[in-house]
C-alpha positions in Angstrom: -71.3 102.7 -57.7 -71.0 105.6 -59.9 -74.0 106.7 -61.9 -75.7 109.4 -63.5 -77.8 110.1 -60.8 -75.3 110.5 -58.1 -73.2 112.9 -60.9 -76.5 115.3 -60.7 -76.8 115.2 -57.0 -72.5 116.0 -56.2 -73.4 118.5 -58.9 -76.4 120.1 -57.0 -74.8 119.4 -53.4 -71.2 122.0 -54.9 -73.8 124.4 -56.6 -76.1 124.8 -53.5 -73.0 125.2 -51.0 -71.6 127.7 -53.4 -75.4 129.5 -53.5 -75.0 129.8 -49.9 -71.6 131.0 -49.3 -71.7 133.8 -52.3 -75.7 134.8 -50.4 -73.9 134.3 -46.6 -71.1 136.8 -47.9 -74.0 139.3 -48.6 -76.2 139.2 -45.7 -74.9 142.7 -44.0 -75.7 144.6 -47.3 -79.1 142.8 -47.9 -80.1 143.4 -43.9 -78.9 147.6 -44.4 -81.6 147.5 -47.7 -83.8 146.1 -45.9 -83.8 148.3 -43.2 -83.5 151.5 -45.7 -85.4 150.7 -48.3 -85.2 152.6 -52.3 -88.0 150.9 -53.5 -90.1 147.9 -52.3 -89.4 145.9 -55.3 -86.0 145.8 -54.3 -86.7 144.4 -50.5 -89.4 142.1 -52.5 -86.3 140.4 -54.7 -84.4 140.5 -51.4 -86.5 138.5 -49.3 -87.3 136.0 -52.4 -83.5 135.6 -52.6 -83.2 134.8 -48.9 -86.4 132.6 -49.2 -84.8 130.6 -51.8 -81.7 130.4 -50.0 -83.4 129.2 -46.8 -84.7 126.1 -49.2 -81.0 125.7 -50.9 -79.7 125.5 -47.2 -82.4 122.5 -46.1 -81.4 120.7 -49.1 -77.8 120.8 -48.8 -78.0 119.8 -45.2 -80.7 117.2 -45.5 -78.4 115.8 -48.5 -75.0 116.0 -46.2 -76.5 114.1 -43.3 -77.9 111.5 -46.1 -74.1 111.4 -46.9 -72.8 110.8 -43.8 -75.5 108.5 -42.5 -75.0 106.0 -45.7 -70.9 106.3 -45.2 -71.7 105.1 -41.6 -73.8 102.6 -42.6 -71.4 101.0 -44.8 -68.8 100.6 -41.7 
């Protein structure tokens, strides 16, 4: 059954795939600043963004096997 709950967490599961692909699409760029750094503030923001994205990834794939355990379970 539909409720607000499961709105939030479709909502959070499209958002956090989307967070992934736009950071995945980067990953060349952010690896070259890394290795030739401007300023270390920059590689700082970098590595938080990656750190962050690392977390987004756990969730959507702890949230995608929840999916596809509990449509299993209902066969």
């Amino acid at each position: 059954m539909l409720s607000f709950g499961v709105l939030i967490d479709a909502v959070a599961l499209v958002l956090g795939v989307l967070w992934c692909k736009a950071m995945f699409k980067r990953w060349r760029s952010d690896f070259d600043e890394i290795r030739d750094p401007e300023t270390v503030s920059k590689c700082m923001v970098i590595a938080a963004l990656w750190g962050a994205t690392c977390v987004v990834l756990c969730v959507v794939v702890s949230t995608s096997i929840g999916i596809v355990r509990g449509i299993s379970a209902a066969f």
